[in-house]
Structure formats: structure tokens, C-alpha cells
C-alpha positions in Angstrom: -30.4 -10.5 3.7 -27.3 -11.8 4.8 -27.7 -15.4 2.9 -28.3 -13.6 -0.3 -24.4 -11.8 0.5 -23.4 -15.3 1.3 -24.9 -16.9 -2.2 -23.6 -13.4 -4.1 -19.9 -14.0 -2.9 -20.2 -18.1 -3.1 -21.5 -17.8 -7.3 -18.4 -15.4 -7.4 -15.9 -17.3 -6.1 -16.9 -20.0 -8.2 -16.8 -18.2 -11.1 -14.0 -17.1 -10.5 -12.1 -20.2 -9.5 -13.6 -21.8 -13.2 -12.3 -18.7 -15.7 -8.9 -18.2 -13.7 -7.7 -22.2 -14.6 -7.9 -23.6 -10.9 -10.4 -26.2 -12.4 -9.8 -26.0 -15.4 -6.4 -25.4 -17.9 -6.8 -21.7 -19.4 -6.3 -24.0 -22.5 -9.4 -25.9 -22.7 -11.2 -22.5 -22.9 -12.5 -20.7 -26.0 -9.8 -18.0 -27.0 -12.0 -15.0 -26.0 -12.7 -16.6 -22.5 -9.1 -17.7 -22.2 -8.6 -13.3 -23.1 -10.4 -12.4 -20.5 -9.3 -14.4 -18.0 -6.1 -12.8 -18.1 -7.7 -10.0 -16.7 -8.9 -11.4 -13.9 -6.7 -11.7 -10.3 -5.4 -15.0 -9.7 -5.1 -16.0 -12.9 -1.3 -15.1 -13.0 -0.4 -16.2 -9.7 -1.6 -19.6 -9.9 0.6 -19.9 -13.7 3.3 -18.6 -11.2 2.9 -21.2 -8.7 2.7 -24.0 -11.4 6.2 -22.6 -13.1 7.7 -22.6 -9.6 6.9 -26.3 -9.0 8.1 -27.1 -12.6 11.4 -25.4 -11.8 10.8 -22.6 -14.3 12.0 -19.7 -11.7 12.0 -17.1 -15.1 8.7 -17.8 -16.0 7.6 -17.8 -12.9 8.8 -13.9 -12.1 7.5 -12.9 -15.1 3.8 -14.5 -14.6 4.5 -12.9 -10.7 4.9 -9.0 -12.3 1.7 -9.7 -14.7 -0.3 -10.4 -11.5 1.0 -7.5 -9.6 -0.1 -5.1 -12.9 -3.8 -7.0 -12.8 -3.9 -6.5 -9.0 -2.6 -2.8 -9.3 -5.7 -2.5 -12.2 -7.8 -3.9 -10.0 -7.2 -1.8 -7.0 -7.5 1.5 -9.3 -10.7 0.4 -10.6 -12.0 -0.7 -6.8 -10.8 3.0 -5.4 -12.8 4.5 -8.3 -15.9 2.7 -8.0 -15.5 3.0 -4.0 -15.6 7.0 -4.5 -18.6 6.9 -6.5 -20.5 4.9 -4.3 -19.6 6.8 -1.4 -20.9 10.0 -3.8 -23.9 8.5 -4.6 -24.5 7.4 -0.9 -24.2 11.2 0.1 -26.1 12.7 -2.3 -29.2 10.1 -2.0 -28.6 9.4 2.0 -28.3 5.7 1.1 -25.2 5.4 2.8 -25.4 2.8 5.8 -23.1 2.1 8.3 -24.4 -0.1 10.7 -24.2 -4.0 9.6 
């Protein structure tokens, strides 16, 4: 069980790394992959990173405040689906704790 967690996570992180332009510019992407990947956390921070090293401090603030708002979207939609798991965990007794 605990190498299918590992492979879940390891797909993830790839997929993530590839739509958020750490591979890959956001610019060789199709526009409505290139959309969504605006959405997605890191995607901001890393333009931010890449404006600080090209001595563009503005841009750089601005792409810094775009990735606190994904993160804060984020976080809002992770305490919302945390509470209805932990519903659903109650009502059906499916809620483990041991690991």
C-alpha cells in the first residue's frame, strides 16, 4: 500500500513540475494548458525567481502576490475538502488513524 502512495505522489509531482514551466516555458504550451497552469502553486513563484535573477524586482513582487492568492485558493479549497472527508469519515466509520 504504501508504494502505491509513493507512485500516487511521484506521477504528481511530475505533473506538476511539467504544467507549472520548471521543464518546460509556460510558452511552449497550448493557451488553455498555459490557463490552467496559472492556477496551479508554483507556477508564480518560479516566474518570480526567474524576474529576480533578471533584475526585474517589480515583476518579480507582482508574480510574488499572484502566488500568495493561488496558495491562499489553495489552502481554502484543502480546508474544505479536509472537513468533508473528515464528515464522511464519521458518518461511514472510515476514518483511520493509525499509519
Amino acid at each position: 500500500f504504501r508504494s502505491v502512495n509513493s507512485l500516487v505522489v511521484n506521477v504528481g509531482i511530475v505533473v506538476l513540475m511539467a504544467l507549472c514551466g520548471v521543464n518546460v516555458p509556460l510558452g511552449a504550451y497550448p493557451a488553455p494548458i498555459a490557463w490552467v497552469s496559472r492556477f496551479l502553486p508554483i507556477t508564480h513563484g518560479l516566474i518570480a525567481v526567474r524576474d529576480v535573477l533578471a533584475g526585474n524586482l517589480g515583476g518579480a513582487g507582482l508574480q510574488a502576490l499572484a502566488e500568495g492568492g493561488v496558495a491562499a485558493g489553495w489552502l481554502c479549497l484543502c480546508v474544505l475538502t479536509f472537513g468533508w472527508f473528515v464528515q464522511r469519515g464519521r458518518r461511514n466509520g472510515s476514518l483511520e488513524y493509525a499509519t
